[in-house]
ZALORO-720233 format. One record per residue (C-alpha): x, y, z; chain; residue number from 0. Coordinates in steps of 0.05 Angstrom, whole numbers, plus 32768, in hexadecimal, padded with zeros to 4 digits. Example, Ala and Ser with C-alpha at 12.3 -4.5 7.8 and 13.67 -1.06 7.14 Angstrom:
BEGIN
     X     Y     Z  chain  resi
  80F6  7FA6  809C      A     0
  8111  7FEB  808F      A     1
end
This chain:
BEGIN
     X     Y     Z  chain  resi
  86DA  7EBA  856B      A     0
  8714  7EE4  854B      A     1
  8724  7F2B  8561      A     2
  870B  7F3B  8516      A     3
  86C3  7F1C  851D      A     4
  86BD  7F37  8565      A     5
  86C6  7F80  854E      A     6
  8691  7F6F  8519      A     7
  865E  7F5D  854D      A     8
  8673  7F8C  8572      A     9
  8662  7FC4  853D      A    10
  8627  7FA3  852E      A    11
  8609  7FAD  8568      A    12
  860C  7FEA  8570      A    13
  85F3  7FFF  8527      A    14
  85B5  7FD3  8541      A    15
  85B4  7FFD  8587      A    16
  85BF  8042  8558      A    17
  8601  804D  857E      A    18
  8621  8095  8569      A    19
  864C  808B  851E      A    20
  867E  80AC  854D      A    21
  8682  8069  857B      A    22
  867F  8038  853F      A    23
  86BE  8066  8520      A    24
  86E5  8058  8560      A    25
  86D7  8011  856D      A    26
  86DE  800B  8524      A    27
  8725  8024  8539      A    28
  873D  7FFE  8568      A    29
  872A  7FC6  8547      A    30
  8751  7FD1  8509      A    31
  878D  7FD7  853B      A    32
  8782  7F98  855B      A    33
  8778  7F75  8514      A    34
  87B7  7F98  8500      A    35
  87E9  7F84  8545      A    36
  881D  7F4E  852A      A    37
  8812  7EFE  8530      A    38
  8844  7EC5  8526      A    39
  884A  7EA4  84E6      A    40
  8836  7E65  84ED      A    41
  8878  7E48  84F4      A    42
  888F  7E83  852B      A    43
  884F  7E65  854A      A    44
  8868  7E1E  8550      A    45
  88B5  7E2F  855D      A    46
  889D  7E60  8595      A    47
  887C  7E1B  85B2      A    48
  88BE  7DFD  85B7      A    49
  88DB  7E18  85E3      A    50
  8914  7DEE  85ED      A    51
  894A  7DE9  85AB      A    52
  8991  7DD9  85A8      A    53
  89D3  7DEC  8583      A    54
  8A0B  7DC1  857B      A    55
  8A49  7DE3  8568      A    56
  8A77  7DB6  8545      A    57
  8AB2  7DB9  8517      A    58
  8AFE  7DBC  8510      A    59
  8AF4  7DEB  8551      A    60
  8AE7  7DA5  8578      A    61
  8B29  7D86  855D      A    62
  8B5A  7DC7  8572      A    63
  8B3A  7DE0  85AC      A    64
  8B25  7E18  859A      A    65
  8AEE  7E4C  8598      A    66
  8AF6  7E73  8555      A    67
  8B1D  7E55  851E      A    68
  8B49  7E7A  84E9      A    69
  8B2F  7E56  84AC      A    70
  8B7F  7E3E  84A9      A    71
  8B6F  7DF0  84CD      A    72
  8B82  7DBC  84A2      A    73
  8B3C  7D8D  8490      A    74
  8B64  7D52  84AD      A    75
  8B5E  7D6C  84F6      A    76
  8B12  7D55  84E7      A    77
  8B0E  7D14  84FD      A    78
  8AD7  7CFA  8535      A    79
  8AD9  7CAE  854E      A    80
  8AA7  7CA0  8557      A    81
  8A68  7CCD  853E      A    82
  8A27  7CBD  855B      A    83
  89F7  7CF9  8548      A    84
  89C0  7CC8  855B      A    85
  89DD  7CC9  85A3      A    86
  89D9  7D20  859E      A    87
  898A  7D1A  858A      A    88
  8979  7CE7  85B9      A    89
  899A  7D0A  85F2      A    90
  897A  7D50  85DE      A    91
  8938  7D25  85D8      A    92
  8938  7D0D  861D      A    93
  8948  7D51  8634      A    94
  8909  7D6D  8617      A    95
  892D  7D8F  85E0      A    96
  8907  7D91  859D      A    97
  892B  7DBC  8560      A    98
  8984  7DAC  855A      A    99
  89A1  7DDD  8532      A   100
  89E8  7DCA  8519      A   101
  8A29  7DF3  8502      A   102
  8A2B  7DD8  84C2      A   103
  8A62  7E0A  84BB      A   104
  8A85  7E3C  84E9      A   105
  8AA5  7E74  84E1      A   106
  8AE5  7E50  84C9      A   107
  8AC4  7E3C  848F      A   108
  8ACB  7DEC  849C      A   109
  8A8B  7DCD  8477      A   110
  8A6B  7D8B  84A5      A   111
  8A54  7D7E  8457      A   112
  8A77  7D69  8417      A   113
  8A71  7DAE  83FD      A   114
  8A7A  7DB6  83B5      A   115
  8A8F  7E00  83BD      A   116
  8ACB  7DF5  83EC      A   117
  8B05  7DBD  83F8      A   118
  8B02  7DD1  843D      A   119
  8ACF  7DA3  8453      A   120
  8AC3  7D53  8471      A   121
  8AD2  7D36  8429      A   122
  8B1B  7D46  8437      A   123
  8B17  7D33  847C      A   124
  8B33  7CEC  8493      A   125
  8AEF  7CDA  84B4      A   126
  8ACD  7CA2  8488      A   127
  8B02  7CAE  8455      A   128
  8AE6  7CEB  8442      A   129
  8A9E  7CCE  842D      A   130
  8A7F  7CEF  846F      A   131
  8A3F  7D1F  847D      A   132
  8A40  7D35  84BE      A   133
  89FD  7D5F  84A5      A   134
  89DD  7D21  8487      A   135
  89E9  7D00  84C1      A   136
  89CD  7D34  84FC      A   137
  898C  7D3B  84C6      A   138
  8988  7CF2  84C2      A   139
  898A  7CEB  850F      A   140
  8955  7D1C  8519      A   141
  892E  7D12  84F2      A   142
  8925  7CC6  8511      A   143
  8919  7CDB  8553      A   144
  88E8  7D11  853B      A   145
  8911  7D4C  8549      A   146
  890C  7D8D  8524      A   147
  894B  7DA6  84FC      A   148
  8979  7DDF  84FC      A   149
  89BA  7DF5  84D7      A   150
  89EA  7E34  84DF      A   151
  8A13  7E45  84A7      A   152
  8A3A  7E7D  84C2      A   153
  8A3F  7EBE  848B      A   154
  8A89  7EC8  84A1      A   155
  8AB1  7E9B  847D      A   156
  8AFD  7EA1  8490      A   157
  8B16  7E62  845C      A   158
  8AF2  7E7B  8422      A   159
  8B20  7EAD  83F8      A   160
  8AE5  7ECC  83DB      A   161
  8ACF  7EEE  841E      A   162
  8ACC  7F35  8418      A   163
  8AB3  7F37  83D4      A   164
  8A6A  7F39  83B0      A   165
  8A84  7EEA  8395      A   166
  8A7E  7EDE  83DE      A   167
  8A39  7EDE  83DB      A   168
  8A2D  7EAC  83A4      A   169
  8A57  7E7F  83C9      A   170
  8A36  7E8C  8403      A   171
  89F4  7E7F  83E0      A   172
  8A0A  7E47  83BB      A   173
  8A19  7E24  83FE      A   174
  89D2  7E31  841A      A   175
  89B9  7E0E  83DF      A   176
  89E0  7DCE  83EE      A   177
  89C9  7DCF  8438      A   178
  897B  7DE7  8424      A   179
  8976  7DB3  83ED      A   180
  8998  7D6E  83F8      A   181
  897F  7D63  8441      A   182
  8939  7D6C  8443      A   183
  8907  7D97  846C      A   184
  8937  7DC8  8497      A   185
  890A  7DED  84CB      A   186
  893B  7E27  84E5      A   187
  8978  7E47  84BC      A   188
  89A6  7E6B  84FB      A   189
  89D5  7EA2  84E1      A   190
  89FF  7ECA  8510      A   191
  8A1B  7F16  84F4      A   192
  8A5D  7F05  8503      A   193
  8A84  7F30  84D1      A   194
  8AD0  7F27  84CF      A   195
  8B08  7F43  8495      A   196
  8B11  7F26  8457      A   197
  8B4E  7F0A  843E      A   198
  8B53  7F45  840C      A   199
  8B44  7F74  844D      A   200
  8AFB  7F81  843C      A   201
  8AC7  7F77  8469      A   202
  8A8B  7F4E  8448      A   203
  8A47  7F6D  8436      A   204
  8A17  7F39  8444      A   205
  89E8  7F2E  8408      A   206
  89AD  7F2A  844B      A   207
  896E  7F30  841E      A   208
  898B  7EFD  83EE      A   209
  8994  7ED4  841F      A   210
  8954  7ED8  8438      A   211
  8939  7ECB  83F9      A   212
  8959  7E8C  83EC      A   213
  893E  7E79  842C      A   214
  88FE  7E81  841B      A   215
  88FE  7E66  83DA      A   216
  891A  7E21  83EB      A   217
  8905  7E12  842B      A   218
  88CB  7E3F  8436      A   219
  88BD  7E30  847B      A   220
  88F8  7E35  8499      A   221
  88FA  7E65  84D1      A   222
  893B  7E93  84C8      A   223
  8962  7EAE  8502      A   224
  898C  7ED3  8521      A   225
  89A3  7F05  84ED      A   226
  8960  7EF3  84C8      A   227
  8916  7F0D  84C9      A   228
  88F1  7EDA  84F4      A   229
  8919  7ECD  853E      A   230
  8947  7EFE  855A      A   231
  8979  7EFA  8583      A   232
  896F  7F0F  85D5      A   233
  89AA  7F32  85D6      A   234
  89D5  7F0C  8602      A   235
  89F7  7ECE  8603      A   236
  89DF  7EB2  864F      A   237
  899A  7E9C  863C      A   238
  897E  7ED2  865F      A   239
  893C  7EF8  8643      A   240
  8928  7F3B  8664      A   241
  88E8  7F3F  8689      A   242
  88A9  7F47  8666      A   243
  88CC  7F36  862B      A   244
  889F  7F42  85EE      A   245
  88A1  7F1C  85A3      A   246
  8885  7F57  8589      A   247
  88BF  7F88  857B      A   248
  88C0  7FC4  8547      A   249
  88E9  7FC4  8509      A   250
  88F9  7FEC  84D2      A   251
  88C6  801A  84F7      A   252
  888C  7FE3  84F3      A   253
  8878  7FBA  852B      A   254
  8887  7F6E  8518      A   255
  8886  7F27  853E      A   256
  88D3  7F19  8545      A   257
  88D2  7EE9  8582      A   258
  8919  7EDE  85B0      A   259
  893C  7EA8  85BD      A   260
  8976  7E9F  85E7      A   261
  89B6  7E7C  85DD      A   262
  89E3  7E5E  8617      A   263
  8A14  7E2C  8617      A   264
  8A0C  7DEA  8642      A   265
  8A59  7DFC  864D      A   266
  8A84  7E41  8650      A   267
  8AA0  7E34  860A      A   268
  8A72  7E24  85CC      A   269
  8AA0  7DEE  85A9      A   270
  8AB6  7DB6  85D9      A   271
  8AF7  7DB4  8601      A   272
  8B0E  7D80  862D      A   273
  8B20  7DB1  8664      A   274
  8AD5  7DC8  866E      A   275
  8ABB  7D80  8676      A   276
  8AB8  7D9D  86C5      A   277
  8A97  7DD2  86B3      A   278
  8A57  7DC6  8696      A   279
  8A1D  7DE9  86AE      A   280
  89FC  7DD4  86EE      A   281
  89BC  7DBE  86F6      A   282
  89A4  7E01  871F      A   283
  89C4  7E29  86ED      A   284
  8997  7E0B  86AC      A   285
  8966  7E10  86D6      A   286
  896C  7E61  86E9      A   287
  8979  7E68  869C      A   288
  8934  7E39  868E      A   289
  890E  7E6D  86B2      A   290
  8930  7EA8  8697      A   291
  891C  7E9D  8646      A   292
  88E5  7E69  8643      A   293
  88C8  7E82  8689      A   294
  88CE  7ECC  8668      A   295
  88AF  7EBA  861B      A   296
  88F0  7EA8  85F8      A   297
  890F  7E64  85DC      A   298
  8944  7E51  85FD      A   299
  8984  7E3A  85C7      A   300
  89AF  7E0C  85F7      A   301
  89F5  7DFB  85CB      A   302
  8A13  7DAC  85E2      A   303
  8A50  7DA7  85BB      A   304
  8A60  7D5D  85A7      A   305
  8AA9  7D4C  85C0      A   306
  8ADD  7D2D  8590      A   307
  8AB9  7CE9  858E      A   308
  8A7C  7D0E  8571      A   309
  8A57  7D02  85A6      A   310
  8A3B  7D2D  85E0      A   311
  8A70  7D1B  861A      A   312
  8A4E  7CFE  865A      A   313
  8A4A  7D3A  868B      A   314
  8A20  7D5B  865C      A   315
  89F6  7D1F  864E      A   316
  89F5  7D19  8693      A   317
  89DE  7D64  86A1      A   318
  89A8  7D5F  8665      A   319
  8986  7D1F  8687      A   320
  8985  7D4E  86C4      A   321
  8966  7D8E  86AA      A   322
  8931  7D68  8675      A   323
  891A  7D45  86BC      A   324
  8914  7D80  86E9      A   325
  88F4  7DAC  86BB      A   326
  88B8  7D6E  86AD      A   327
  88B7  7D6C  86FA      A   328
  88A7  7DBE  86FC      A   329
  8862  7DA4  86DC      A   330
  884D  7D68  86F9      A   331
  8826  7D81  873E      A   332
  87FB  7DA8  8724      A   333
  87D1  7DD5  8765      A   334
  879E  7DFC  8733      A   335
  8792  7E17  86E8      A   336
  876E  7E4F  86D4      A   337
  875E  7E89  869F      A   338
  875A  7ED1  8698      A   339
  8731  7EF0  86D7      A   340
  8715  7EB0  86F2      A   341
  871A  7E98  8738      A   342
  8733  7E5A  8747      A   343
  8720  7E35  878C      A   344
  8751  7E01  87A5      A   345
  871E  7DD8  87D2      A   346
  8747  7DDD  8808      A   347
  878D  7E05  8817      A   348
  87C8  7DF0  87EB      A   349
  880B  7DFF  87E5      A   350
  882A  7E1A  87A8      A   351
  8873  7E3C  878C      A   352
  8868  7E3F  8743      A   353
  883C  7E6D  8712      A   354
  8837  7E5D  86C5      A   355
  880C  7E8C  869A      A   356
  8807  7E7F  864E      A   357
  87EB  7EAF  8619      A   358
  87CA  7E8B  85D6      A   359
  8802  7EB4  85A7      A   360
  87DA  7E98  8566      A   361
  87B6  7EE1  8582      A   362
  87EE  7F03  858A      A   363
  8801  7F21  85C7      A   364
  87CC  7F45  85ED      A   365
  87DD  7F47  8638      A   366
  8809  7F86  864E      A   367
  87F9  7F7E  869D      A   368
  87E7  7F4A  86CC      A   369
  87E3  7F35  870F      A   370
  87DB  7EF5  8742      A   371
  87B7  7EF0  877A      A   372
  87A6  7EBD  87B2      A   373
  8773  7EBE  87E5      A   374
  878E  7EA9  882E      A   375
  875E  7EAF  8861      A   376
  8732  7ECD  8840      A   377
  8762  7F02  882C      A   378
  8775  7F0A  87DE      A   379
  87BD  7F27  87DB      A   380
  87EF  7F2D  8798      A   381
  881B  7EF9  879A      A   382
  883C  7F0E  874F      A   383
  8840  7F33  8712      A   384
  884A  7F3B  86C6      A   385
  883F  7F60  8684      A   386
  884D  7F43  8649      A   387
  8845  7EF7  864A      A   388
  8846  7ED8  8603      A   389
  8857  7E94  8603      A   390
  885F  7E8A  864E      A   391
  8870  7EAA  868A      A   392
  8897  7E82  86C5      A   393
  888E  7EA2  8702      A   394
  88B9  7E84  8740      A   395
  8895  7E8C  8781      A   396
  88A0  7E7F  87C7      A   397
  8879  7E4A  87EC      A   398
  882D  7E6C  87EF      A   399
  87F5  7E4A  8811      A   400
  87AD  7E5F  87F9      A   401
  876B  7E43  87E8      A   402
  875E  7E63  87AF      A   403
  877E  7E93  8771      A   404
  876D  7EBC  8739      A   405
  878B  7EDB  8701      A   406
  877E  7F28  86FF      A   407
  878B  7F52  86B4      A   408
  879B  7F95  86C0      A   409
  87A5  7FAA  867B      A   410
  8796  7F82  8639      A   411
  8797  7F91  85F1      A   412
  8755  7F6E  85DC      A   413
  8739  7F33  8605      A   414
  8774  7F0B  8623      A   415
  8779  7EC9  861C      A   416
  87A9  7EB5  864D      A   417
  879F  7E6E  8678      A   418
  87CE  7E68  86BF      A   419
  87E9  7E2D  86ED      A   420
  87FD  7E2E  872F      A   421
  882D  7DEB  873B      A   422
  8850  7DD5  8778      A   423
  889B  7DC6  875F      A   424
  88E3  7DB5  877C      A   425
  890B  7DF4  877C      A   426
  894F  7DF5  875A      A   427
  897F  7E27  8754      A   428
  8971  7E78  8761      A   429
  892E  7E5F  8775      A   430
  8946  7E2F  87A4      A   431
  896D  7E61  87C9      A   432
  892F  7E8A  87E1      A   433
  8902  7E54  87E1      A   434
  88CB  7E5B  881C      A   435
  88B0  7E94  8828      A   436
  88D4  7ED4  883F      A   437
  88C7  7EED  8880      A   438
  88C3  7F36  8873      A   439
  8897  7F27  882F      A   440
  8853  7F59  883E      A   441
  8874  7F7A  8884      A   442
  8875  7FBD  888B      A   443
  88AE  7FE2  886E      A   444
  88CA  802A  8873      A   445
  8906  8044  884A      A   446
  8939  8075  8863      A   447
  8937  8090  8816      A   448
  8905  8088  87D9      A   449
  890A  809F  879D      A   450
  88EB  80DA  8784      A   451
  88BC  80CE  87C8      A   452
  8899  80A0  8798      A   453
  8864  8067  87B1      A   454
  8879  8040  8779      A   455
  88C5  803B  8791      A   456
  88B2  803B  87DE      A   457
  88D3  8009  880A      A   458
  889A  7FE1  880F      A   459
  88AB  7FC2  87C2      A   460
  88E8  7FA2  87E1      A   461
  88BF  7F73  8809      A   462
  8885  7F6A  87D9      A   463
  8895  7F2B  87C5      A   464
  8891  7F42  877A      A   465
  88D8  7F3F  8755      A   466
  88B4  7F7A  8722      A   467
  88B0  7FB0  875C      A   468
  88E9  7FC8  8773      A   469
  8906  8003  87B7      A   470
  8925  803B  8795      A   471
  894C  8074  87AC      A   472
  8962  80B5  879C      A   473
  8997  80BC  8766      A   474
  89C4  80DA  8793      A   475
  89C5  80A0  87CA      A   476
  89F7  8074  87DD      A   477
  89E0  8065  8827      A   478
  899F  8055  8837      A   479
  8978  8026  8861      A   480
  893B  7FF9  8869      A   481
  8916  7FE3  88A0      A   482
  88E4  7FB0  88AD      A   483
  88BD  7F97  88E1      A   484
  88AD  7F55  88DC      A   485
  886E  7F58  8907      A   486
  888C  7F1E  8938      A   487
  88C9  7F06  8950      A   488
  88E3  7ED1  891A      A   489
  891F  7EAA  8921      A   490
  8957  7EBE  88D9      A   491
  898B  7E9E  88BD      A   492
  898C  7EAC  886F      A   493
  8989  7EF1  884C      A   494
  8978  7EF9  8804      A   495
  897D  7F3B  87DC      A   496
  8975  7F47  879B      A   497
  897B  7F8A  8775      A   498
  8975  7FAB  8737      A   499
  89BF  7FAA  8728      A   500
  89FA  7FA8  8754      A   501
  8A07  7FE7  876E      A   502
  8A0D  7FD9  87BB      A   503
  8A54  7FCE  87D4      A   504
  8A4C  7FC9  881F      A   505
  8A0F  7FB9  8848      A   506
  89F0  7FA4  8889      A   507
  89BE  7F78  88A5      A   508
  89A8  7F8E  88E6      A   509
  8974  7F7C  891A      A   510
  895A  7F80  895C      A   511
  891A  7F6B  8986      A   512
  8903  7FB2  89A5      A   513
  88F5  7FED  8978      A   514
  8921  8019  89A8      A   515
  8956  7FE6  89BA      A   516
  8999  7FEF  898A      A   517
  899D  7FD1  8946      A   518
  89D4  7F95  8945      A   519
  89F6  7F7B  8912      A   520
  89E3  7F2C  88EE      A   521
  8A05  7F2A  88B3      A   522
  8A41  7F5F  888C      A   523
  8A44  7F63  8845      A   524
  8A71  7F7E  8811      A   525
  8A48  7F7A  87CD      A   526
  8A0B  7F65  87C6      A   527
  89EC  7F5F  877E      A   528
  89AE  7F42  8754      A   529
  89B1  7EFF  877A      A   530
  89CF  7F03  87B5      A   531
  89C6  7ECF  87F6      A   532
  89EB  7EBE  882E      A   533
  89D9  7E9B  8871      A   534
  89F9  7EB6  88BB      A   535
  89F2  7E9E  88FD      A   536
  89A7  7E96  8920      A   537
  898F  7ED9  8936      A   538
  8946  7EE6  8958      A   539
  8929  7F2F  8940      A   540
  88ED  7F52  892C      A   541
  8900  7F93  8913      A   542
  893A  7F8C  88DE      A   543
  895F  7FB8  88B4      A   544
  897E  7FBA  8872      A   545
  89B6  7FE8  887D      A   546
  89D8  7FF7  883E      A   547
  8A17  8022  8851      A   548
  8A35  8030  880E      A   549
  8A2B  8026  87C3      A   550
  8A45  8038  8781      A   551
  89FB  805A  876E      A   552
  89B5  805B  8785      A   553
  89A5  8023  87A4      A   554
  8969  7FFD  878A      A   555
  8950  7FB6  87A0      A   556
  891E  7F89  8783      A   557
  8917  7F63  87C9      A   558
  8930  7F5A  880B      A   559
  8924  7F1D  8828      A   560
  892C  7EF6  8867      A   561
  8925  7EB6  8876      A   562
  8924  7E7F  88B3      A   563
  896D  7E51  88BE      A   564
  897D  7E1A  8888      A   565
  8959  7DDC  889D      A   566
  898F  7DB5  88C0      A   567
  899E  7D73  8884      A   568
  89AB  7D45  88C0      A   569
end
C-alpha cells in the first residue's frame, strides 16, 4: 500500500468512527507532508543501486606526466600502444563495478573524439593514423560486457581560444551534441566547476541551464552530476561520506533528492604516472573507503587511470581483483535477516561482526533513528546505532555472540521499511585493527571532566561500543582523565582510541590491579587522533586509565578501547 492510499484509509476510518473534523484536518496534514517529502527519479533510483562506478582519467595528461595540462601539448604526445578499453571494462567488471565514466576531455581541452569543433583532438594524433575514437571505443567495450556509461567533458577549456566568451558556450554545447548523439544511450554526464582564465583574461560564465537543457533533450535519462541537478558531489576527494549522510538535501530553499557520491583515486594522482605504480591503494585502505560511502548511503566514484599502453597497469588490476573479492566475501555468511521491529532468534548462539540495514528509497527516506540490539543470556543490550539510512548502512562491529537480535525504530517518518543482516565477515583494514571485542566495551566508566555535566557526553560513551556516542569535556580542558574498571583482571596488549578530531597531543595509558595501589604506566603517547592503535608490552590490570595530559582543545573521544596481546602468527 502507498503512503497516499494509507492516509486515505486512514481518514476513512475515522469519518466512519465520527472522529472530530479537527483529527481528520491533522492527519489530513501529515499526510500531505509525507506525500509531498522528495523521491528518486527513477534513474537516481537505479544509480543509487550501484553503488560501485568508476572514472578513468585519460588524456595527453598520461603521455607528460602530469596532473593539469595547459591546453599548450602538442596532439602528437597522444599516442597509446596498445589500447585495450575492453581490458578497463572487464577488469572494473570483475571488481563489481557497474557504470565507467570517461574524460572524454579534460581540462586541457584534448578531445578522445574526432571533434569537429577543435584540431586539438585524436584525428591529429599519430595513434591509428589519426582515424581513432578512444570514446567509440570505451562505449563499444561497455556496452559488451553490459556495463553502464559515463562521460566528463570538463566546462574549462584551456585550448579553446573562445574561453571566456558567450561563443564559448556554443562551442561548448556543440561538443555535447557530438558526444550525446553519435554514441548511443549515455547514462551519466560528470561535469566538475573547475573555472580557470580565459585567454582574453575573462573568466567563463557557464551557460549551466543550457546545458542542462541539452541534456535533457538528447539523452533524457541521463543522470547529470557533479555541477548538475541530479548527484552531488560529497565534498571531498577521499571517498569519504559523513555519517548519517542523507540524499535528501535542500536547495534553492526546497528540499530535493540530490544523492552523494564520492570520488577517490585507486592512486594519489588522477592521470597515471609511472612513479605511483607503488603506490596504489591497499587493499585495507579500499576497503575503509568501501565502508565510508556505500556503508554510509553514497556511490562510491573510484578513478583507475589507464597507463600509456591504454590499459589499466597490473598493480591496479591486481588491487581491483582484490577489493571486488573481499567486498563479495563481506556477504556470503550470512548469521540472520530481519525487518523493522521484529525479533529474530538464531536457534542457537552465533557469532557475528557485521550489520547491514537497507531502506526501500523508491519511498523515500523515512528512518531518522535506529538502534541494534542482541540478546545474550537472556539480556538484550545495544550493540549499534544510526539515523538516516537510505540506501544502506554498513555498520563494522566487533565479534558479538548472541542468540537472537532485533531492529528497534526510534523515530520514523511514516512506516519504515527498512530490512537488516547480521554477517560474519573477515575484517580488513580499520576494522581489522580493533577486531574482537574490547575489553572495557559496557565497564563502568567515570570521567575526571564532562561536558556541560551532561549524561549524554559522560565517560561511559567512550566505552559504549557505539562509534555515534562520544566523552566530552569542558571547552576549557586540556587534561583530563578516564578510568575504567574492567570488572576482572584481563591480560592487554593493544590500545585503540578514536576521537572526534585530533586534538590530544600527549597521553597515558595507565593501570594497576588494586583500586588503592599506584597507577603505572603501559604505554606513552604523543598524538593520538581519529584512528589511532598501537600494541605495548603484556601488562595484567583491572582498573585502567586513560590519562590524557595535554591537548590542543577539549578533548573528545568516540572510544577507548582495550584489547588482549596479538595472537602470536607462529
Amino acid at each position: 500500500m502507498s503512503a497516499a492510499q494509507g492516509c486515505v484509509r486512514s481518514v476513512s476510518n475515522l469519518k466512519n468512527k465520527m472522529t472530530t473534523m479537527k483529527t481528520i484536518i491533522a492527519l489530513l496534514g501529515l499526510c500531505i507532508a509525507a506525500c509531498a517529502a522528495p523521491l528518486p527519479t527513477p534513474e537516481q533510483l537505479a544509480w543509487q543501486k550501484l553503488e560501485l562506478t568508476m572514472f578513468c582519467h585519460f588524456g595527453v595528461n598520461t603521455f607528460t606526466d602530469r596532473e593539469w595540462g595547459e591546453g599548450t601539448e602538442p596532439e602528437t604526445v597522444f599516442n597509446p600502444t596498445d589500447l585495450d578499453c575492453r581490458q578497463w571494462v572487464s577488469a572494473a567488471k570483475a571488481a563489481g563495478f557497474k557504470l565507467m565514466i570517461l574524460t572524454a576531455k579534460h581540462h586541457d581541452g584534448f578531445c578522445l573524439w574526432p571533434s569537429k569543433f577543435t584540431e586539438h583532438s585524436v584525428k591529429h594524433s599519430p595513434w591509428k593514423h589519426g582515424a581513432g575514437d578512444v570514446v567509440g571505443e570505451f562505449v563499444t567495450a561497455c556496452r559488451e560486457q553490459g556495463m553502464k556509461v559515463g562521460l566528463y567533458l570538463s566546462p574549462w577549456d584551456r585550448h579553446e581560444k573562445t574561453y571566456g566568451t558567450e561563443a564559448y558556450n556554443d562551442h561548448f554545447c556543440n561538443q555535447l551534441t557530438e558526444l550525446l548523439t553519435n554514441y548511443g544511450v549515455i547514462d551519466e554526464v560528470w561535469f566538475d566547476g573547475a573555472c580557470g582564465e580565459g585567454p582574453n583574461g575573462k573568466k567563463q560564465v557557464y551557460a549551466w541551464p543550457r546545458y542542462y537543457a541539452l541534456i535533457r533533450k538528447l539523452q533524457p535519462h541521463a543522470l547529470i552530476a557533479i555541477s548538475g541537478p541530479d548527484i552531488r558531489w560529497v565534498g571531498n576527494e577521499s571517498g569519504v561520506a559523513r555519517v548519517g549522510e542523507s540524499s535528501v538535501q535542500t536547495r534553492d530553499g526546497k528540499a530535493v533528492w540530490y544523492p552523494a557520491e564520492c570520488d577517490v583515486s585507486i592512486r594519489p594522482g588522477w592521470f597515471y604516472h609511472t612513479s605511483e605504480d607503488g603506490k596504489v591503494k591497499s587493499l585495507a585502505q579500499l576497503m575503509d573507503i568501501y565502508f565510508e560511502s556505500v556503508g554510509r548511503n553514497s556511490d562510491l566514484l573510484l578513478n583507475v587511470p589507464p597507463d600509456r599502453r591504454g590499459q589499466f597497469a597490473a598493480p591496479d588490476v591486481a588491487r581491483l581483483r582484490e577489493f571486488g573479492a573481499a567486498v563479495r566475501n563481506l556477504f556470503t555468511n550470512e548469521i540472520a535477516r530481519g525487518t523493522a521491529n521484529q525479533l529474530v532468534e538464531f536457534g542457537g548462539e552465533r557469532i557475528f561482526n557485521l550489520g547491514n540495514v537497507q531502506e526501500d528509497i523508491a519511498h523515500g527516506e523515512r528512518m531518522r533513528a535506529y538502534h541494534i540490539e542482541v540478546r545474550q543470556q537472556g539480556a538484550w543490550r545495544t550493540v549499534a546505532r544510526g539515523t538516516i539510512i537510505g540506501q544502506r548502512n554498513l555498520l563494522r562491529l566487533p565479534d558479538i555472540t548472541a542468540d537472537a537480535a532485533r531492529l528497534v525504530v526510534d523515530r520514523s517518518e511514516g512506516d519504515p521499511m527498512v530490512t537488516w543482516s547480521l554477517y560474519r565477515a573477515i575484517p580488513i583494514g580499520a576494522w581489522a585493527k580493533t577486531s574482537g571485542l574490547s575489553l572495557t566495551t559496557g565497564k563502568p566508566a567515570v570521567a575526571s571532566n564532562v561536558h556541560g555535566n551532561s549524561t549524554e557526553f559522560g565517560g561511559d560513551k567512550a566505552v559504549d561500543g557505539d562509534r555515534d556516542t562520544r566523552w566530552a569535556t569542558s571547552d576549557e580542558t586540556r587534561a583530563c582523565w578516564l578510568e575504567v574498571d574492567l570488572l576482572k583482571e584481563e591480560n592487554l596488549g593493544r590500545l585503540g582510541i578514536a576521537e572526534l578530531t585530533p586534538r590530544i597531543t600527549r597521553f597515558q595509558l595507565e593501570y594497576r590491579t588494586d583500586p588503592t595501589a599506584p597507577w603505572h604506566v603501559a604505554f606513552a603517547g604523543g598524538k593520538a587522533g581519529t584512528d589511532f592503535h598501537a600494541s605495548f608490552p603484556l601488562v595484567k590490570a583491572r582498573y585502567v586509565r586513560l590519562n590524557i595530559l595535554d591537548a590542543s582543545f577539549a578533548p573528545t573521544i568516540w572510544e577507548f578501547d582495550l584489547f588482549p596481546p596479538a595472537p602470536s602468527r607462529k
